[in-house]
C-alpha positions in Angstrom: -23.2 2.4 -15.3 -20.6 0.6 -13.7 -17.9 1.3 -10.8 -14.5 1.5 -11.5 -11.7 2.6 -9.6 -8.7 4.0 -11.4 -4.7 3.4 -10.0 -3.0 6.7 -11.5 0.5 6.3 -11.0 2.2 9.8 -10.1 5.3 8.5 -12.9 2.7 8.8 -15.4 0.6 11.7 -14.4 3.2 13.8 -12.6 6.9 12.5 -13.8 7.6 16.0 -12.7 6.1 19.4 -12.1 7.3 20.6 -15.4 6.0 17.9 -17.5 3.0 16.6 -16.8 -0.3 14.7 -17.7 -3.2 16.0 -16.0 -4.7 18.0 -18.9 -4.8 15.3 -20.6 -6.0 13.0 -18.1 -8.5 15.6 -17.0 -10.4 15.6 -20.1 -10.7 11.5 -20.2 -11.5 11.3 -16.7 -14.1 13.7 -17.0 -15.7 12.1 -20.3 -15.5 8.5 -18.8 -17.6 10.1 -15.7 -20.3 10.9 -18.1 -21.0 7.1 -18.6 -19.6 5.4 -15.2 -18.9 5.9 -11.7 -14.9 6.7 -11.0 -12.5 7.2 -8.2 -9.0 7.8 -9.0 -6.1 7.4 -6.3 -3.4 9.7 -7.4 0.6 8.6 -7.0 3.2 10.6 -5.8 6.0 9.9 -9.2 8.8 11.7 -9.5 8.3 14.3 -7.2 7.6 11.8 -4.1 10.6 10.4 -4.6 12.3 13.8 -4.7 11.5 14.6 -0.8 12.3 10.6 0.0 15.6 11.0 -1.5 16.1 14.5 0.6 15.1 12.7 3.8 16.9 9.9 3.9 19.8 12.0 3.4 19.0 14.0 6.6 18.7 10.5 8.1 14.9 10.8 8.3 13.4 7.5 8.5 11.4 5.5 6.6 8.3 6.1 8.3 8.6 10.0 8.2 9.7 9.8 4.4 6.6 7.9 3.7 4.5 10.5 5.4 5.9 12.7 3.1 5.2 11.3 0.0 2.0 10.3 1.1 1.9 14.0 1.2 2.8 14.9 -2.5 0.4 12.6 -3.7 -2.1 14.6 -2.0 -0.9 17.6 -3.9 -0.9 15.7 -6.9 -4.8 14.5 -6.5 -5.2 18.5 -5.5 -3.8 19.5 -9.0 -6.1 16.9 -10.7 -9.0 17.7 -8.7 -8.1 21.3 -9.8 -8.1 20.2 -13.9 -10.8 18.5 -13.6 -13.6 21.3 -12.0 -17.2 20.8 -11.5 -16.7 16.9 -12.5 -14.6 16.1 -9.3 -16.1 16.5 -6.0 -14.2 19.2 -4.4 -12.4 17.7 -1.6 -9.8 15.3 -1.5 -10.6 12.1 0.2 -8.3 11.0 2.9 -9.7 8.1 4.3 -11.6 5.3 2.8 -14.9 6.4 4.7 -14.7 9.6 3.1 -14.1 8.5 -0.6 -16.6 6.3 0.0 -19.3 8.8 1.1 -18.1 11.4 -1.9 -18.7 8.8 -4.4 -22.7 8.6 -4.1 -22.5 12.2 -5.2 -21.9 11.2 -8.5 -19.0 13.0 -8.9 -15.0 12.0 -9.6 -13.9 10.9 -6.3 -9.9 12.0 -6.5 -7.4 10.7 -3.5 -3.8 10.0 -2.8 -2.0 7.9 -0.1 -3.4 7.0 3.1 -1.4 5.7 5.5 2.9 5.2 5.9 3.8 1.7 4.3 0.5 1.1 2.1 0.8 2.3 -1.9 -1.4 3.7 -3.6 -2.1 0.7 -5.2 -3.0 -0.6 -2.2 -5.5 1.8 -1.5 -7.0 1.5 -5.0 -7.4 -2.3 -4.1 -8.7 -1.9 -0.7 -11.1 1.4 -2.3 -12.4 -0.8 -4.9 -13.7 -3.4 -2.2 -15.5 -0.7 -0.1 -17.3 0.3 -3.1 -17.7 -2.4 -4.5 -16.4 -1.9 -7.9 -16.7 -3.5 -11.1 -13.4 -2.6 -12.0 -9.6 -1.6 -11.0 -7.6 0.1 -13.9 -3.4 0.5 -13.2 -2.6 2.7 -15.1 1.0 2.7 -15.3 4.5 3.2 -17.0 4.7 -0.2 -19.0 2.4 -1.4 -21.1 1.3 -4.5 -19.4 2.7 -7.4 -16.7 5.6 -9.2 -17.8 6.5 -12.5 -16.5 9.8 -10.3 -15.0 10.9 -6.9 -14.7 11.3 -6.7 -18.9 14.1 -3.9 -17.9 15.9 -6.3 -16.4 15.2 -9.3 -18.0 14.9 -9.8 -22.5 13.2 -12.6 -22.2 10.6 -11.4 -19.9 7.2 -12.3 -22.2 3.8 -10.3 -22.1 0.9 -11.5 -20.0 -2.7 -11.4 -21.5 -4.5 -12.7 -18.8 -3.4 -13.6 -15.5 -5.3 -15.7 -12.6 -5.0 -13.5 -8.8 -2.7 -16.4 -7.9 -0.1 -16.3 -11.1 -0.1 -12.5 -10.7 0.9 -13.1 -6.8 3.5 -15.8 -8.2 5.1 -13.4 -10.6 5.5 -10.4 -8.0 7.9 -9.8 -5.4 7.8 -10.6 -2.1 10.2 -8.0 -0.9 9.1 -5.2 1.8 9.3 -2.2 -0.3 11.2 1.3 1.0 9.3 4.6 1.1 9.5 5.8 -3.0 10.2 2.2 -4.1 7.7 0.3 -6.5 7.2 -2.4 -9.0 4.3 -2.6 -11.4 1.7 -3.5 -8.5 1.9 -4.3 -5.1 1.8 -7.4 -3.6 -0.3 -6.4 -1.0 -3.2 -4.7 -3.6 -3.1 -8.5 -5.5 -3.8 -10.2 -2.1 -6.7 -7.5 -1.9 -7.8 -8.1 -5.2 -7.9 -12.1 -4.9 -10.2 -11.9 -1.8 -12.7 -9.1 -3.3 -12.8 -10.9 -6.9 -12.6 -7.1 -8.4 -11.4 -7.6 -12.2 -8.0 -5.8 -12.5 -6.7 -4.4 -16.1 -2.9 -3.3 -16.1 -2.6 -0.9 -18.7 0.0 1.9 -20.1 -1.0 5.6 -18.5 1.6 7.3 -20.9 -0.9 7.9 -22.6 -4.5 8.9 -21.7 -6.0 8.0 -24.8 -5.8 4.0 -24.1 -7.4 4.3 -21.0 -10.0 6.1 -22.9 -10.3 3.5 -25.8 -10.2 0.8 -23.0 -13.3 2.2 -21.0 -15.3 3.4 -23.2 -14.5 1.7 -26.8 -14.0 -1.8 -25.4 -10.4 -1.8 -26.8 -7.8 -3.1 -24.3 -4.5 -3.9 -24.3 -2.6 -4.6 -21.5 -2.9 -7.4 -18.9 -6.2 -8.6 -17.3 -6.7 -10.5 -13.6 -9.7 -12.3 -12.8 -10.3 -15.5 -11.6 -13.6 -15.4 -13.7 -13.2 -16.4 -17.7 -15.7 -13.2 -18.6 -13.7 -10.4 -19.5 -15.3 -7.0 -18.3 -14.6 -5.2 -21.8 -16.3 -3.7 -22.9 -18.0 -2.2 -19.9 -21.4 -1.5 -20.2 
């Protein structure tokens, strides 16, 4: 049984409140915690950035907007939490020391953001040290890290495997605004290269990879590790 700790990005689980994931989520997550340990820090999406938008226009500033998203993605973990019933424990962690302390129950730890500045990402990274995981899964809204922002760039090619420092190379080094993100966070890679936790960057549109990736072995997205032994499948 291994430990894994899951990134769900709210733009994949929550785009909005009218169209959603977390059914479908719900019934992987639950199935996966029949065979392995999981946490899952929940993103804020579409509806974070919502309430960013609406406070910088009152001239809120950053600091407050990013209490507020941190906020939403605290009622996005609720609503999953919610889905997923007897297989989650029933509070929402809000600090690392109480995640942490839920996850010896055996039960689907479920958490959003933590602090003003720090993604979600970031707490996935620094989660997955406390606990000593096996595993962090992004789960996000491309299919795997491109030598660029492929939206941007055509020419931007596919990465298979990455080292912690190429992955570091490839991402920006730009202070991010409240609601801003790129495909993972600086900060979480720096995380991730001093714990030696295996990352897999994989595409959460759809639930079903994540299932085939944990437990069928089949992944396709990007791997980090400094190691050359791939974690898939997990056993």
């Amino acid at each position: 049984m291994k430990r894994i700790v899951l990134s769900l990005g709210g733009s994949v689980l929550v785009p909005d409140l009218e169209s959603h994931r977390i059914t479908g989520y719900a019934s992987v997550l639950a199935e996966i915690s029949g065979r392995h340990r999981l946490a899952v820090v929940v993103g804020g999406g579409g509806e974070a950035r919502r309430y960013i938008t609406a406070a910088r226009k009152l001239g809120i500033d950053d600091g407050t907007a990013d209490d507020l998203g941190i906020l939403v993605t605290r009622l996005n973990a609720t609503l999953l939490a919610g889905a997923l019933g007897e297989a989650a424990y029933p509070r929402i962690a809000t600090t690392y020391d109480e995640a942490a302390g839920y996850a010896s129950c055996g039960k689907i730890v479920v958490m959003g953001g933590v602090i003003p500045g720090q993604t979600t990402d970031a707490v996935a990274a620094l989660l997955a040290e406390r606990i000593r995981a096996d595993l962090l899964v992004n789960a996000t809204s491309v299919d795997a890290i491109y030598s660029a922002d492929p939206k941007k760039e055509p020419r931007a090619k596919r990465q298979d495997r990455l080292t912690p420092a190429r992955l570091r190379d490839i991402l920006s080094v730009d202070r991010l605004k409240a609601g801003e993100s790129t495909v993972f966070d600086m900060v979480a890679a720096r995380i991730l290269e001093r714990s030696g936790v295996p990352l897999a960057v994989l595409d959460g549109r759809d639930p079903a990879i994540l299932r085939q990736a944990i437990l069928e072995g089949e992944f396709s997205g990007t791997l980090v590790t400094a190691g050359k032994k791939s974690p898939f499948p997990l056993e």
